[in-house]
C-alpha positions in Angstrom: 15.0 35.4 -37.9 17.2 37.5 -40.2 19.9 36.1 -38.4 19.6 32.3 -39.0 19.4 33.3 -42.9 22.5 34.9 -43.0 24.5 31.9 -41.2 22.8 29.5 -44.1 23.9 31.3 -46.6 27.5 31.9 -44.9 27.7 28.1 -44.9 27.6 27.2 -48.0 30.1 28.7 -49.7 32.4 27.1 -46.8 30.8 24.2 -48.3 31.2 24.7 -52.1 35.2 25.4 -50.8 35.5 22.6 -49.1 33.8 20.7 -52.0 36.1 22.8 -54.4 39.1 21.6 -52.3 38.5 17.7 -52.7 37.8 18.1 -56.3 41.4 19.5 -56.8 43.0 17.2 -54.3 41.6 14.5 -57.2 42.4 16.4 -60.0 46.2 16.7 -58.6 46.0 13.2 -57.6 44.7 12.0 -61.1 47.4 14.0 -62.9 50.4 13.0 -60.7 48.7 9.5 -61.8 48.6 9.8 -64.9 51.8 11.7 -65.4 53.7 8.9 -63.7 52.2 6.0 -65.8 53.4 8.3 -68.7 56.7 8.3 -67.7 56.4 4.5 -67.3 55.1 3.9 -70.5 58.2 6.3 -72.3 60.8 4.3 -70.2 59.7 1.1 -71.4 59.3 2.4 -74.4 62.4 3.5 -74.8 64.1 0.2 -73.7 62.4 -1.6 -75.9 64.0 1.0 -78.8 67.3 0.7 -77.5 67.0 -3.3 -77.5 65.7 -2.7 -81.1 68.8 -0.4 -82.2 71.3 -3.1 -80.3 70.3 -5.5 -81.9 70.2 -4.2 -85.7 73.4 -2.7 -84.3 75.1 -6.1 -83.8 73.5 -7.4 -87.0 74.8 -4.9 -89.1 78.6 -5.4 -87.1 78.3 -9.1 -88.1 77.4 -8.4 -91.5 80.8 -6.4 -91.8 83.0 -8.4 -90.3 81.8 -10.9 -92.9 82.4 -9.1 -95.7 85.9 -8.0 -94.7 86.8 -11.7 -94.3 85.4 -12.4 -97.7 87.5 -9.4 -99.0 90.0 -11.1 -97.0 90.1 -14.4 -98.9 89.3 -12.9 -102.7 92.9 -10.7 -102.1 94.3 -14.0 -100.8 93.1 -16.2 -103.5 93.8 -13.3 -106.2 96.5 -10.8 -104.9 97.5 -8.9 -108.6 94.2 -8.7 -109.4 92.9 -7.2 -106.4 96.3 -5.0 -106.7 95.5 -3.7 -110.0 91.8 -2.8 -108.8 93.2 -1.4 -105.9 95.4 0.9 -108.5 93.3 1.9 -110.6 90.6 3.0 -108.1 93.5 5.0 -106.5 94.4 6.7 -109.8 90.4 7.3 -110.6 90.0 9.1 -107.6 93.1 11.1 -107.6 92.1 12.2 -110.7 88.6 13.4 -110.1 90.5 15.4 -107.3 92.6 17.0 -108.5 92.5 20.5 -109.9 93.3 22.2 -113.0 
């Protein structure tokens, strides 16, 4: 009688490891799951940023090339003035630069 106690109680720790076992064959399976949907989510994410940044990118491109073209005309339309300005800003910034 002693006998059949001992093999009860000798099962059920197989049990609880067995038990212990599928629990963290979940857990990993949950956390691989999880960790790939995060890496999912960064990626698109991070497209969706880049798209942003190209396309401010661009804008701001655009926005340049239109103001050299305006520069572009007002020297065209008014060449000694823009020469002067172009002097005198020269000679200002010479002359914070240099040292006494």
């Amino acid at each position: 009688m002693n006998r059949s106690k001992i093999d009860d109680t000798d099962m059920a720790p197989a049990s609880h490891l067995d038990s212990a076992k599928e629990n963290l064959g979940e857990a990993r399976d949950a956390l691989k799951s999880g960790v790939s949907e995060a890496l999912d989510a960064s990626a698109a994410a991070a497209r969706e940023a880049k798209a942003e940044i190209d396309e401010k990118l661009h804008g701001l491109l655009d926005q340049g090339k239109a103001m050299l073209g305006q520069a572009e005309d007002l020297i065209r339309s008014k060449p000694l003035a823009s020469f002067g300005v172009a002097f005198a800003a020269g000679y200002l910034v010479a002359a914070l630069t240099r040292r006494k």
